[in-house]
C-alpha positions in Angstrom: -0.2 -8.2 53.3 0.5 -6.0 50.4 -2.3 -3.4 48.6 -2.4 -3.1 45.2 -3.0 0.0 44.0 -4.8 1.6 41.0 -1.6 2.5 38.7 -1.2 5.4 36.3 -0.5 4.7 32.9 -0.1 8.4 32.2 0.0 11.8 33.3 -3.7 12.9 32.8 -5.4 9.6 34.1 -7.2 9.9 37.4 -9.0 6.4 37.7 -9.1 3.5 35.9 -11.2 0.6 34.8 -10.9 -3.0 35.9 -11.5 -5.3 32.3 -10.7 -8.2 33.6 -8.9 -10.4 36.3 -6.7 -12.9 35.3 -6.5 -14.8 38.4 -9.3 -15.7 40.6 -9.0 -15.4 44.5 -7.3 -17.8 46.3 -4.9 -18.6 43.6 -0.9 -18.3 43.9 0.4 -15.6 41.4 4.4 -15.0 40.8 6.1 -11.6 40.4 5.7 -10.7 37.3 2.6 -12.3 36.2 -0.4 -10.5 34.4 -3.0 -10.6 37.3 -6.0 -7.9 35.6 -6.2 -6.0 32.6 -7.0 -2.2 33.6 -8.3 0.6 30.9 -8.1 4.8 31.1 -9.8 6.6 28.4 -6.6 5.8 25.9 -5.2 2.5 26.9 -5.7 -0.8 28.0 -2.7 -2.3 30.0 -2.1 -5.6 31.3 -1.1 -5.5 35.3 1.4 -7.5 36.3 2.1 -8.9 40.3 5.1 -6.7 42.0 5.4 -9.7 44.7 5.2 -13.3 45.0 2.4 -14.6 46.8 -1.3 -15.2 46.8 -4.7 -13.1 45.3 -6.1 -13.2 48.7 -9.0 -10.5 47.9 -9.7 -8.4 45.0 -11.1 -5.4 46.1 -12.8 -4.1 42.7 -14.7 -6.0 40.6 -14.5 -6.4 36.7 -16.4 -3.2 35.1 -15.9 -1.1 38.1 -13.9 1.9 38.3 -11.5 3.2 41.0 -9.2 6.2 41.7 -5.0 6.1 40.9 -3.8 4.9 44.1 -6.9 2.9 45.6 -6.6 0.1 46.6 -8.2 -2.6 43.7 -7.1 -5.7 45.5 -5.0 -7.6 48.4 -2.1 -10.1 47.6 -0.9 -12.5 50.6 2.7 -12.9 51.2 1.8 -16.3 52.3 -0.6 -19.4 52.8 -1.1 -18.4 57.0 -1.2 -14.7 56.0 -4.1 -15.8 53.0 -5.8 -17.9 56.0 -5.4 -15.2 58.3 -7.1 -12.1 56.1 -9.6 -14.7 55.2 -10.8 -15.1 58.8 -10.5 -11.7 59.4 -12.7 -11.1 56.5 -15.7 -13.4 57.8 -15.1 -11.7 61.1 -15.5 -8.4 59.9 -12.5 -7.3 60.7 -10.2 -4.7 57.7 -7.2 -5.9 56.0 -4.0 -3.6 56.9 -1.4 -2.3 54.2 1.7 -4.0 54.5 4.2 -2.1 56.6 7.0 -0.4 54.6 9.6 1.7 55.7 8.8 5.0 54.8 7.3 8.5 55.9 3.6 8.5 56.1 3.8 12.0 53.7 5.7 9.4 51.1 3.4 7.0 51.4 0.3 9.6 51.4 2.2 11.0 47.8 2.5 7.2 46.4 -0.8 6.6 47.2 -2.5 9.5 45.3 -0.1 9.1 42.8 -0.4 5.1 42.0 3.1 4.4 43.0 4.6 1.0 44.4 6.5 2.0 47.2 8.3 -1.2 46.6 9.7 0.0 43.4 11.4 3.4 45.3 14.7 2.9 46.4 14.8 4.8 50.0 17.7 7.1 50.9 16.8 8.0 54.6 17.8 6.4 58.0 17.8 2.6 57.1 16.6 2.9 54.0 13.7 4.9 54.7 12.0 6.0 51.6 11.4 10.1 52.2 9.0 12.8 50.2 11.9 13.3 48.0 12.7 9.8 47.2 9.0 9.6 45.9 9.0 13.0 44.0 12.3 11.9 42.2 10.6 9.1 41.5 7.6 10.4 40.0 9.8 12.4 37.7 11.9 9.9 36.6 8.8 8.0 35.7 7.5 11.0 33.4 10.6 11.6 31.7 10.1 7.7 30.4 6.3 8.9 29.3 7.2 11.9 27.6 5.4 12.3 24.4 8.1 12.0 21.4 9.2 14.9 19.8 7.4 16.2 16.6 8.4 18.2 13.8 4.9 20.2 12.3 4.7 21.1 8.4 1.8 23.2 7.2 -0.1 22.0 4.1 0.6 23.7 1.5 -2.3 25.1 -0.4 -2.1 22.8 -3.2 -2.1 19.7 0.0 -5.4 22.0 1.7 -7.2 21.5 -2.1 -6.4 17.6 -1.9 -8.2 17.4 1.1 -10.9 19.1 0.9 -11.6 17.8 -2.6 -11.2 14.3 -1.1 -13.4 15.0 2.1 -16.2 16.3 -0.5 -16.5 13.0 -2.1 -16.0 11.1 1.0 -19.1 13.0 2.3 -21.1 13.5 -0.6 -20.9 10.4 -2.9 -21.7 6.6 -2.3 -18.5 4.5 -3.8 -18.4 1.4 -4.9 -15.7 -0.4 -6.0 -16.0 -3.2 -8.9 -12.6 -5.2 -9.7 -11.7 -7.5 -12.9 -8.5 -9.2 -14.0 -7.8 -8.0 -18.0 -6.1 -9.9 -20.2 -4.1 -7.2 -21.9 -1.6 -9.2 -24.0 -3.3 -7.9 -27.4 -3.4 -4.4 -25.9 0.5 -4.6 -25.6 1.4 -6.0 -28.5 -0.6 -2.9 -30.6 1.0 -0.6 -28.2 4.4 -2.0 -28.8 4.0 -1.7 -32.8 2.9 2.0 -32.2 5.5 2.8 -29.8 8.0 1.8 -32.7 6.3 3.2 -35.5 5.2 6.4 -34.5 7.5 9.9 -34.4 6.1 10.6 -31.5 6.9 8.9 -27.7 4.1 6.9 -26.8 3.3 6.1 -23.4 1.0 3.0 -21.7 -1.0 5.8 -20.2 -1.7 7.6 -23.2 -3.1 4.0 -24.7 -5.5 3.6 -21.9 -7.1 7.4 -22.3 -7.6 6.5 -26.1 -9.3 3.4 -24.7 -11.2 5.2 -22.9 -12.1 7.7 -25.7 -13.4 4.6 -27.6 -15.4 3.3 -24.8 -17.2 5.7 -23.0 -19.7 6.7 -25.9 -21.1 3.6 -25.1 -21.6 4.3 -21.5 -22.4 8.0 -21.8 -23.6 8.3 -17.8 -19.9 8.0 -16.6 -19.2 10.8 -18.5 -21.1 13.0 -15.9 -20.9 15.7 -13.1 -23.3 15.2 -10.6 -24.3 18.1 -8.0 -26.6 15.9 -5.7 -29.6 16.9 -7.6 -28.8 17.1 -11.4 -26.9 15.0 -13.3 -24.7 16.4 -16.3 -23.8 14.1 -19.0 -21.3 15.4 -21.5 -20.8 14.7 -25.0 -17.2 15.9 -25.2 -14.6 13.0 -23.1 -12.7 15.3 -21.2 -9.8 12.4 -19.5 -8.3 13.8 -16.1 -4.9 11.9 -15.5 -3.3 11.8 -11.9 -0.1 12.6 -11.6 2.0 12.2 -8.5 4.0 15.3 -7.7 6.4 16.3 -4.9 3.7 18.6 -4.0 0.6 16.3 -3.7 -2.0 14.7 -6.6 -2.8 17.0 -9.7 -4.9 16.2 -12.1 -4.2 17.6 -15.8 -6.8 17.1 -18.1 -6.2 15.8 -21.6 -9.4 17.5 -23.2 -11.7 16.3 -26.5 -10.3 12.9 -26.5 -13.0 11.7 -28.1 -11.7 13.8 -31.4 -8.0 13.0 -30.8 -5.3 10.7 -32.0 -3.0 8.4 -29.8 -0.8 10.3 -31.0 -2.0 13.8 -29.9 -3.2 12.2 -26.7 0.4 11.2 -26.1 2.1 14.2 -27.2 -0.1 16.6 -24.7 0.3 14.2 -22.1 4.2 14.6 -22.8 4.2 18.6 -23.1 1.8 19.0 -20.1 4.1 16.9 -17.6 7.0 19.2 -18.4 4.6 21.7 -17.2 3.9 19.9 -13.9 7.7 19.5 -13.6 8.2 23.1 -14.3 5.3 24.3 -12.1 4.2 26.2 -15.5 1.0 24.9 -15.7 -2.3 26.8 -15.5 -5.6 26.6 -13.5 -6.8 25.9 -17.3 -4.6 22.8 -17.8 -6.0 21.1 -14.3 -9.3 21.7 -14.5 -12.9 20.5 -16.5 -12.7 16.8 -16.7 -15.5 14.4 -17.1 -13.5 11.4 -16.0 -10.5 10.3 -14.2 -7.6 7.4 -14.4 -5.1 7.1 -11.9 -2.4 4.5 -13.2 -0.5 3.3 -9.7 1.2 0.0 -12.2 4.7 1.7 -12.2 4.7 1.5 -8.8 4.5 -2.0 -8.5 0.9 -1.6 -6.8 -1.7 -4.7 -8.2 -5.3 -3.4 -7.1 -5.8 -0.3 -5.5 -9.7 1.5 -4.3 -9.7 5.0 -6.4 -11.6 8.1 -5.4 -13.8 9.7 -7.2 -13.0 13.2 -8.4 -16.0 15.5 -7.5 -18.3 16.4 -9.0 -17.3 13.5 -11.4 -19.3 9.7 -11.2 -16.6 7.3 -11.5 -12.6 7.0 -11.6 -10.7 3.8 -12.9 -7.4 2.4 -11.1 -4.8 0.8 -13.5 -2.7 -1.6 -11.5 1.0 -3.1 -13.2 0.9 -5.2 -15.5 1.6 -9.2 -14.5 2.2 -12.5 -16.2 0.1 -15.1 -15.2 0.3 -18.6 -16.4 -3.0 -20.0 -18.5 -3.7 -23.9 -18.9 -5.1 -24.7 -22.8 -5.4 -27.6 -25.1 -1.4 -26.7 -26.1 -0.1 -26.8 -22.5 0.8 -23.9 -20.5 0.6 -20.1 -21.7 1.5 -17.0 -20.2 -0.4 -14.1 -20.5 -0.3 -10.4 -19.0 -3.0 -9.2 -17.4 -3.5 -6.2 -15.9 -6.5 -5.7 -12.4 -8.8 -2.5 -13.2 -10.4 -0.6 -10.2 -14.2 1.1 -11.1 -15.1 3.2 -8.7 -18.6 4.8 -9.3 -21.1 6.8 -7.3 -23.7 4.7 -7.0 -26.1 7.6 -6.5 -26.2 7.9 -10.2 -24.5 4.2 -11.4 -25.8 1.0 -10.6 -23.4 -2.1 -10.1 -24.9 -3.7 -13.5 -23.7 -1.0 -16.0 -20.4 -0.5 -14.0 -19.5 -4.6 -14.4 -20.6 -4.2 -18.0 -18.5 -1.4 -18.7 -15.4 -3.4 -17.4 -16.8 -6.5 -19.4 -16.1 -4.2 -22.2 -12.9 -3.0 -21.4 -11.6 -6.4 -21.4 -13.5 -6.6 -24.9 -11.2 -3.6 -26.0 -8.3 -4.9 -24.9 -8.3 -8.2 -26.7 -9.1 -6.5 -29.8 -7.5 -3.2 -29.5 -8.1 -0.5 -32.0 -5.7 2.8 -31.0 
């Protein structure tokens, strides 16, 4: 007969939990085989059979618990031997642990510990597995379980400021995220006859925040703080612009756009990224905007969930810019089209005025006037 015991899957388990058995009794399993799934506190691991033979009792049922190194069920090396323990087992009469050669202070150690003593390679007097066959054992088997090694950087305080800004509208505010395919072809084309005409260099980014300058006067409540009781609407569209930094997210904040040219949008844009780059900017340059964009396109990202940037009401994701085919009366067209992300709080917004304002976003962009 062999025992098989509770295992340990790691150093701090003391019991485990029996899921599920795999095989039923009475049914041959080979060496190798996943006989019962068995859960600690982190892990669920699939037992497998040591031996050849047959499930001749399981000794702890599905949902029970038992210690490391309790018996959980009996395997028969056998058909007689599965015969036998069964007519023992009507009789009344206990099931004995297989014999093995070993000391009974090694087999008392691999029993509280959850070792198979079939797995220990003895070095005493005909193979006799000793204490410290057992013990070297055991240590061999924690050197395998050994947590990796880990290298630990402190956030800086510009990383700290991230997260708790981030955790604050996590918390706080109820997003909502609403989605639409743009067709920005006409957008582009304007774009590219600025870009050429103009003295100064005109980014993609600095076209959407004049979008935006044209848009939001129609939708006034995204131009808001909100502190959880009061909402402030602002008449002035002060654009915050997220810009990835080797130090974490900032936020410069491009501010009047509402009065501004492309062309002054783009040039502060321009002059305020050198300051980023230079680490020259001030608390003045990242802070006070009303709404944010966060443009993730020239990374190659399509759609993306933004979040909001307390105490703001609503964020919008630019993905990249992609050419999709269009079927018409003519044949096939290609067209570039770009996938907005709207997040709002929908404390303040509803879903209706956020799908209209992308409704007229896409209105903008087909007839764009920078």
């Amino acid at each position: 007969m062999y025992e098989l015991l509770m295992p340990k899957f790691g150093l701090t388990m003391e019991e485990g939990k029996v899921e599920r058995w795999l095989k039923k009794e009475g049914e041959n399993i080979k060496r190798g085989e996943a006989i019962v799934e068995i859960s600690s506190e982190k892990i669920t691991n699939v037992v497998e059979s040591p031996i050849d033979g047959i499930l001749a009792k399981i000794l702890v049922k599905e949902g029970e618990t038992a210690k490391v190194g309790t018996p959980i069920a009996i395997i028969a090396l056998s058909r007689e031997e599965y015969e036998s323990l069964s007519s023992q087992t009507e009789s009344g009469k206990v099931a004995t642990e297989e014999e093995i050669n070993a000391s009974p202070l090694a087999k008392r150690i691999a029993r509280e510990k959850g070792i198979d003593l079939k797995l220990v390679k003895g070095s005493g007097e005909g193979g006799r597995i000793t204490k410290e066959d057992v013990l070297k054992f055991i240590e061999s088997m924690e050197k395998k379980t050994e947590a990796p090694t880990y290298k630990e950087i402190p956030l800086t305080s510009i990383r700290k400021t991230i997260a708790e800004r981030l955790s604050k509208s996590f918390h706080t505010a109820v997003p909502v995220t609403e989605t639409m395919e743009i067709d920005v072809t006409e957008l582009l084309r304007e774009f590219k006859k600025r870009k050429e005409s103009s003295n100064v260099k005109i980014s993609l980014t600095a076209v959407f925040v004049k979008l935006l300058s044209n848009l939001i006067p129609e939708f006034p409540q995204f131009n808001a703080h909100f502190d959880g009781e009061k909402l402030k609407v602002f008449e002035n569209i002060n654009i915050g612009v997220a810009f990835d930094t080797p130090e974490g997210l900032l936020v410069p904040v491009i501010k009047n756009v509402n009065k501004k040219t492309l062309e002054d949008i783009a040039k502060e844009l321009s002059e305020i990224a050198e300051k980023i780059e230079s680490k020259k900017y001030t608390l003045d340059d990242i802070t006070g905007s009303t709404f944010t964009i966060s443009n993730l396109g020239m990374l190659e990202i399509d759609i993306f969930t933004p979040i909001i940037n307390p105490p703001e009401v609503a964020i919008l994701g630019i993905g990249k810019i992609r050419k999709v085919p269009e079927i018409n009366e003519d044949g096939i067209r290609f067209r570039e089209k770009i996938w907005f992300s709207l997040t709002f709080d929908h404390r303040v917004i509803d879903g209706a005025p956020a799908a209209r304002f992308l409704k007229r976003l896409a209105e903008l962009c087909k007839e764009p006037k920078l």
